[in-house]
Every structure is written in structure tokens, then in C-alpha cells.
N, C-alpha and C positions, 0 to 999 in steps of 0.2 A: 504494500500500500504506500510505504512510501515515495519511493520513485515515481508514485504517480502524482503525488504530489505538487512537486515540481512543474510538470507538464499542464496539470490545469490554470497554474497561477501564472501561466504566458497566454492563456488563451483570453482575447481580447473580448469585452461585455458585447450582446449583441440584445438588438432590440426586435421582440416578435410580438406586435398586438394581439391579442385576441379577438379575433371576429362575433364573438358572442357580445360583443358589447357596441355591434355596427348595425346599420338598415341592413335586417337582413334580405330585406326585396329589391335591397339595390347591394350586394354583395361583393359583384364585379367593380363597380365602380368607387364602392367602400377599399376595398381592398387594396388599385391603383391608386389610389388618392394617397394610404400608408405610407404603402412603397416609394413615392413618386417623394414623401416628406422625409424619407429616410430609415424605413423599416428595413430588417435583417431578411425579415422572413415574416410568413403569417401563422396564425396560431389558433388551431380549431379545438375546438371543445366539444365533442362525441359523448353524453349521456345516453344513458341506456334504458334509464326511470327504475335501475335494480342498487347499480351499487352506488349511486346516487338517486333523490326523487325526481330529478326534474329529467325532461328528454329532450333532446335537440336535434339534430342533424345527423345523417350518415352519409354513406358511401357515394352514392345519387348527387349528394349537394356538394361534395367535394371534388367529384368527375364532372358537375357543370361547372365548377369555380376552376379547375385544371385547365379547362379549355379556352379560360379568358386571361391566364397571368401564369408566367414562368417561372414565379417566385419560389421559395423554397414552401411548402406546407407540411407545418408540423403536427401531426393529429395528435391530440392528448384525448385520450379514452378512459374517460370514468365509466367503465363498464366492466360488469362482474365477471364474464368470460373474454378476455381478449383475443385468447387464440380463436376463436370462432370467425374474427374482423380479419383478419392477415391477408386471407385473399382478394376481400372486396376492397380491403384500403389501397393494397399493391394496387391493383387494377384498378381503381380509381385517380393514382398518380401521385398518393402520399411518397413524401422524401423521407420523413421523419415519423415512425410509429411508439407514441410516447405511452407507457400504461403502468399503473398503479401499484408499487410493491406488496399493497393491502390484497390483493386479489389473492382468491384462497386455489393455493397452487405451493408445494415444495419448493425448497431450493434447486432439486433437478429441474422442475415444474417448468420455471423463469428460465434457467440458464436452456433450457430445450425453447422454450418459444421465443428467445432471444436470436437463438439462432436459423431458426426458421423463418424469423423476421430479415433476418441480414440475408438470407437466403434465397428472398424475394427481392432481392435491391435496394430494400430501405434500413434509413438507418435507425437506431434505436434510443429511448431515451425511456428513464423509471424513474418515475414521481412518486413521491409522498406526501402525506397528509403532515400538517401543521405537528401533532401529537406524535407521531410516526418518527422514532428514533431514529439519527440520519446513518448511525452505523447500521439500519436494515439494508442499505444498501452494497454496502463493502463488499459481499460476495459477488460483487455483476460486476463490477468498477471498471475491470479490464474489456470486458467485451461492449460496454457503453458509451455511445458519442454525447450522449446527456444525462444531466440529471435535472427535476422539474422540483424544486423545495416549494411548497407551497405555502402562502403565507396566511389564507382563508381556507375555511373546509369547503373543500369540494361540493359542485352541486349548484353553487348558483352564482350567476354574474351579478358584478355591481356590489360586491361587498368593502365593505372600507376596513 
């Protein structure tokens, strides 16, 4: 763990809005506007209505949003089974498939759908909840392009 250390603390801050908190009936045009002011990348938020209450967006809305911006998209999935999403995210044009250390799944569990994530092309990232000890992540570290620390509990936009 240490060695890695090092390598994160050169990686430069980057900035990804969240789309949950834009018109969503103007999506395409929320999104270039971001970009065009200096966003990294965009930042989608996938509820499922299980391992949070509220639900949002899938597969569908992120394959119409791919088609209008070359941005990096990072899907953060608050949703109970992740491995189930892998293939519609891939094929929907996700870059970044981010999901939840909480989800009830082994240490093999993560390190197997981590890699079947990188195995479809995209890269990976494991979030935690505000409460969520950040050493639950130490066992992924190495095979991780991200990590998502949460400063609200999950589940709903607009929290301060």
C-alpha cells in the first residue's frame, strides 16, 4: 500500500459534475455547457430504488447522452447488484464503471467483477458511503483507476 501512495498524491484534482443535479430534458446541452466551462468528465448517478430509495437513469439514457458528447462518463451505480449492469453500461459507452464497496458481494466477489469490468474496456472506480471505513477499500487499490469518498449518503441529489 505504500508505494501507492506516492503515485496518487501526483495525480492532478479533476473536476466531474454530476448530471443529477442538471435539466434533465435538456441533458445534451447541460452537459456541453460543463464541458465547454471546464469539466474533466461527467458524472452519472444510476439508482436502482434497492440499495438506495430513489431511481434514476440507466443504460438507455447514457447510450442517448454517448451519442451527443465524447466526454469521459463516469457511471456511479448505487445499485444492489452491479454485476448485472456490466454489459448494458459497456455497450452503452460508459468509460468509467464506479460501484459501491457496501454491495453485498466477498472480497473475491469485487476483485472478480472488477475484473470483468476492465475486461469490457472500462475503467473502474469503488465508492463509499460517508460511514464506510476508507481502509474497506485497501484490498482493490491496485487494480483501481478511482476511488469515489462520499461526503452525503447516497440516494439523493442536492444535499449540503
Amino acid at each position: 500500500m505504500s508505494k501507492l501512495v506516492p503515485f496518487y498524491h501526483r495525480m492532478p484534482p479533476m473536476i466531474g459534475p454530476s448530471l443529477l443535479a442538471c435539466d434533465l430534458s435538456n441533458m445534451a446541452l447541460e452537459s456541453k455547457r460543463v464541458m465547454d466551462a471546464g469539466a474533466d468528465y461527467l458524472h452519472l448517478d444510476v439508482m436502482d430504488g434497492h440499495f438506495v430509495p430513489n431511481l434514476t437513469f440507466g443504460a438507455p439514457v447514457i447510450a442517448s447522452l454517448r451519442k451527443q458528447t465524447s466526454a469521459i462518463l463516469d457511471v456511479h451505480l448505487m445499485v444492489t447488484n452491479p454485476e448485472l449492469w456490466v454489459d448494458d453500461m459497456a455497450a452503452a459507452g460508459t468509460d468509467i464503471f464506479t460501484f459501491h464497496v457496501e454491495v453485498d458481494s466477498n472480497e473475491d466477489g469485487k476483485h472478480a467483477l472488477i475484473d470483468r469490468i476492465k475486461s469490457k474496456g472500462m475503467k473502474v472506480g469503488l465508492a463509499i458511503k460517508p460511514n464506510t471505513p476508507v481502509d474497506s477499500v485497501y484490498p482493490y487499490l491496485e487494480k483501481l483507476d478511482q476511488v469515489l469518498v462520499m461526503t452525503v449518503e447516497p440516494g439523493f441529489g442536492g444535499q449540503s
